[in-house]
C-alpha positions in Angstrom: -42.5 -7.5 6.8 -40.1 -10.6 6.8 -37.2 -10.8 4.5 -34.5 -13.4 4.7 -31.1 -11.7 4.5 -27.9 -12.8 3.5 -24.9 -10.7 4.6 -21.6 -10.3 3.0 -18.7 -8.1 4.7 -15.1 -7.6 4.5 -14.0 -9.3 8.0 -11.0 -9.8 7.9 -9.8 -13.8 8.4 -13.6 -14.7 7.6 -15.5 -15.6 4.6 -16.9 -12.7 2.6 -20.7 -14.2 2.5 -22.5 -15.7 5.8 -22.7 -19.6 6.4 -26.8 -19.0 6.1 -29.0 -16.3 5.8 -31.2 -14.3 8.8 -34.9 -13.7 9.0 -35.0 -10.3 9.0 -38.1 -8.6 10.4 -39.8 -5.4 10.6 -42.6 -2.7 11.0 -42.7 -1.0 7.7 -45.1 2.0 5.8 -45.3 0.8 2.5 -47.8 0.1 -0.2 -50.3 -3.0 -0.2 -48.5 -4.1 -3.4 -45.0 -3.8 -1.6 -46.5 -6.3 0.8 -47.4 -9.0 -1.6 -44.3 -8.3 -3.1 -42.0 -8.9 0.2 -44.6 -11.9 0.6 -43.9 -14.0 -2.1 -39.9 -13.0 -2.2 -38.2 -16.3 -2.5 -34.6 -15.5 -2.8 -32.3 -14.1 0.0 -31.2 -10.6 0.0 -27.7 -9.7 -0.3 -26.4 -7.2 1.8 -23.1 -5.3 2.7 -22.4 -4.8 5.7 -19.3 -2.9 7.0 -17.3 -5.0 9.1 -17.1 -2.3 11.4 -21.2 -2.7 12.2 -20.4 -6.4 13.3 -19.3 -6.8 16.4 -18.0 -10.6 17.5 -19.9 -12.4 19.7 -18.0 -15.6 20.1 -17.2 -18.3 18.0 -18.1 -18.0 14.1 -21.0 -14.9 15.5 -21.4 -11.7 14.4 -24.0 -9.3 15.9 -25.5 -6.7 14.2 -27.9 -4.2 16.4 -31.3 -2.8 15.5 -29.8 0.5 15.1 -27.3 -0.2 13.1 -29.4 -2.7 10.7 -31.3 0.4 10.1 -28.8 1.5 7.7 -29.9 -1.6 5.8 -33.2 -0.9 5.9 -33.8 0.5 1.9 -31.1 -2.5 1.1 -33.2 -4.9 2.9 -37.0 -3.7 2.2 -36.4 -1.8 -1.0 -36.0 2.4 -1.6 -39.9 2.9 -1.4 -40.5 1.5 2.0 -40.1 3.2 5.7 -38.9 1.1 8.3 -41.0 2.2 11.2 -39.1 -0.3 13.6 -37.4 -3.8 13.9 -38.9 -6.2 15.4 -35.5 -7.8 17.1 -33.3 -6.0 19.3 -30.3 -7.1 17.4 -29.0 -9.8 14.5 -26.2 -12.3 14.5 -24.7 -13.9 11.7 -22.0 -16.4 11.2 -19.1 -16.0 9.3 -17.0 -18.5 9.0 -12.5 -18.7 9.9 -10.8 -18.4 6.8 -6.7 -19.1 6.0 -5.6 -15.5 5.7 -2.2 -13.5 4.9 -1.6 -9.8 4.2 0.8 -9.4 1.3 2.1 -6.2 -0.6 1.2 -4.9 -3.5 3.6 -4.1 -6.3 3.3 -1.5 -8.9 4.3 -2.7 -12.4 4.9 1.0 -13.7 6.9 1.8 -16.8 6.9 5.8 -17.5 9.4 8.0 -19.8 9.6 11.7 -19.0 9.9 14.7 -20.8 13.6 16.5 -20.6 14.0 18.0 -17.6 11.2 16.4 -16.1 11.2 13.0 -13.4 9.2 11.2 -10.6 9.7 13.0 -7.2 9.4 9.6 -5.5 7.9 5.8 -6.6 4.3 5.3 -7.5 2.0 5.7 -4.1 -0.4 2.6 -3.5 -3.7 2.8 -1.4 -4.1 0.5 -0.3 -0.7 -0.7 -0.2 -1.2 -4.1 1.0 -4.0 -6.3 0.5 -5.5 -9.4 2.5 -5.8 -12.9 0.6 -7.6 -16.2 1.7 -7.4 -19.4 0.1 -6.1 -23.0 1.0 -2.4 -22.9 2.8 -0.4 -24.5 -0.1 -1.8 -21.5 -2.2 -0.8 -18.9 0.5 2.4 -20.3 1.4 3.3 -19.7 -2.3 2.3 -15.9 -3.0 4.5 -13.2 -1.5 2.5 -9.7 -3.1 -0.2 -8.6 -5.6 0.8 -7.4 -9.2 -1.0 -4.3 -10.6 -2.3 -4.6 -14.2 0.5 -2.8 -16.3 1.0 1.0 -15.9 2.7 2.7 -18.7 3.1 6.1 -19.2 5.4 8.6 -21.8 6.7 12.0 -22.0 5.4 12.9 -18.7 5.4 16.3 -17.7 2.9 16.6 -14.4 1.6 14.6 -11.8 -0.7 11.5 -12.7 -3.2 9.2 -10.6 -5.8 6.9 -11.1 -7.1 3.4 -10.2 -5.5 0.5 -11.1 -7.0 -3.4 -11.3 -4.9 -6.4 -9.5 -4.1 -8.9 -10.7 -5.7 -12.0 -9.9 -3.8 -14.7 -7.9 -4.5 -18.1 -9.0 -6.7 -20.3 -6.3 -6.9 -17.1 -3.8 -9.9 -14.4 -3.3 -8.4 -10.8 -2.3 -9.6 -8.5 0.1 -9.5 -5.6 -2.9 -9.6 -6.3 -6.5 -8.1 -2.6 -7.4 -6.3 0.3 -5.6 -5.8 4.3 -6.1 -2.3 5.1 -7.5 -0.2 8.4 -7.4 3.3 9.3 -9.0 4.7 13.4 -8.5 6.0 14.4 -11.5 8.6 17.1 -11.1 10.7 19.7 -13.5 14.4 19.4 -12.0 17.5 21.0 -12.5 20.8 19.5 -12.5 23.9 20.9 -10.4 27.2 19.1 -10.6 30.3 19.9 -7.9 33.6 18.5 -7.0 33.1 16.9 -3.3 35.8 15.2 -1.1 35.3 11.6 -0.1 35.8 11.3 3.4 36.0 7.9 6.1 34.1 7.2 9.5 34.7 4.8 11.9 38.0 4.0 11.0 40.0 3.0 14.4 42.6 5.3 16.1 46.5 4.0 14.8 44.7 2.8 11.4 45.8 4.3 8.5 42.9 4.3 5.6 42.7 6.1 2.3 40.2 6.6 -0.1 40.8 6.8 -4.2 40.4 8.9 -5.5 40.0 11.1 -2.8 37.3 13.5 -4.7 35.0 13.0 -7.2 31.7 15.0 -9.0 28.4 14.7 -7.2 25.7 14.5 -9.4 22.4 16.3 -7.8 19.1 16.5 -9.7 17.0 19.1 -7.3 13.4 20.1 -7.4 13.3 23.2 -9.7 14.1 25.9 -8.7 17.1 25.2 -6.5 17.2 26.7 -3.8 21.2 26.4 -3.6 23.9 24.3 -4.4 23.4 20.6 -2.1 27.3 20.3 -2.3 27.5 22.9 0.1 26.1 21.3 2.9 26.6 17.4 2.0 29.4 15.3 3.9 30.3 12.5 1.3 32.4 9.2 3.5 33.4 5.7 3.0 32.2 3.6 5.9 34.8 1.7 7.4 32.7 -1.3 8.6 31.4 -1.6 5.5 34.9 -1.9 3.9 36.1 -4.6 6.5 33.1 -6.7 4.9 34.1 -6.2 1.5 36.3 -8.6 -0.2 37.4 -6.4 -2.9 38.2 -3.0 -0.6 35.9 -1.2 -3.2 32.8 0.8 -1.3 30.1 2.9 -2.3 30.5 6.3 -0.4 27.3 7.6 1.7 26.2 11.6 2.3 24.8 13.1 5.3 22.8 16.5 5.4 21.1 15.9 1.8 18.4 19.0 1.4 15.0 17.4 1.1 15.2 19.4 -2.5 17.1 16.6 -3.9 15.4 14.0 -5.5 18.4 12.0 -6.6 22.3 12.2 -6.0 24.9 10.0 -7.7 28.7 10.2 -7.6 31.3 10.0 -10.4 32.8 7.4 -10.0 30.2 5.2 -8.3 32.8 2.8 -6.4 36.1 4.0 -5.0 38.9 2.0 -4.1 40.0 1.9 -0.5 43.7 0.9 1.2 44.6 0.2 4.7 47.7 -0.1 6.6 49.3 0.2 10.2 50.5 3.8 11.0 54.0 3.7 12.3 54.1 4.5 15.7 
């Protein structure tokens, strides 16, 4: 049996369909009407091959071997043939150099929650990037990959599903859709009185930070396992403050348990003075 095939893969940096199609041939068991069939088939057979089974050979070439083809083999004949054995030790096929660039892909995710209830983290993607191939002026333009709109309300567990991209104008993508994932968590919120420390403020510097305490805000996994003020170190970093214009800085926290899922301060921005101390 001969059957001219026409491979498409997902190489990446090559076109998804070959230049031209194969001759395909084989030692089959199938039934005389299968044979006239196969015989009179006038129309190349598309087939999917995982760019993994392709291994480059130079130039635009792709090689396929007879073992591997045999995957094929129901794809290529049809489901009520046996391939007994091909008649070629191996295939090639060309694929031809496309313009290329990998680009992220964004979640457009809306979701309310129900009280006492948030996301544990941002929505997962998988894949998280995807590959897109078009003329230069079109890449050179597009920077990520929208998701069709995800919008959820009073959320109370964990959600996932499988989201379509949107399609960018003048470009084919690698995926048309990826998985998605958001934890949904019930919290409890703990609120403490903290000190505001400094670091990396020079020896002879003076430096002080108003005000000089403030109420940390922790929303923690329920149940909390204790209070995160206990452990946290809250500080104004003092390079950060020689770069500000204002002397206003956002204070940072070391040793944060991993069961907070989100801290903020009260007030968010402290004002900070420096002067000479007097020798």
């Amino acid at each position: 049996m001969s059957v001219s095939v026409l491979p498409e893969s997902s190489l990446k940096g090559r076109a998804s369909v070959a230049r031209e199609s194969v001759l395909v041939s084989a030692r089959c068991s199938a039934t005389g009407f299968k044979h006239i069939q196969l015989s009179h088939q006038k129309r190349d057979i598309k087939v999917k091959i995982h760019a993994e089974d392709l291994v480059y050979s130079g130039d635009d070439r792709y090689t396929v071997s007879a073992a591997e083809m045999a995957k094929y083999a129901s794809e290529i004949f049809g489901e009520d043939v046996t391939l007994l054995t091909f008649l070629n030790q191996s295939y090639t096929f060309q694929f031809a150099a496309e313009n290329y660039k990998t680009v992220p892909v964004r979640a457009v995710f809306s979701a309310t929650y129900k009280p006492q209830y948030m996301a544990s983290g941002p929505v997962v993607l998988h894949p998280d990037s995807v590959t897109v191939y078009g003329s230069k002026s079109s890449l050179a333009s597009l920077d990520a990959v929208l998701t069709k709109d995800l919008s959820f309300s009073d959320l109370s567990k964990s959600v996932n599903g499988a989201v379509r991209l949107i399609q960018a104008p003048g470009v084919r993508m690698s995926d048309t859709e990826v998985a998605w994932s958001l934890d949904v968590v019930r919290y409890v919120e703990l609120r403490s009185e903290v000190k505001i420390g400094a670091r990396g403020v020079p020896l002879g510097t003076g430096f002080s930070v108003y005000p000089s305490s403030a109420t940390a805000v922790f929303r923690c996994q329920f149940p909390a396992r204790s209070n995160p003020a206990e452990t946290c170190e809250f500080y104004i970093d003092y390079a950060e403050f020689q770069g500000s214009l204002t002397g206003r800085c956002v204070p940072h926290c070391d040793n944060m348990p991993a069961y907070v899922i989100e801290w903020h301060m009260e007030p968010e921005v402290f004002d900070c003075v420096e002067r000479e101390e007097a020798e």
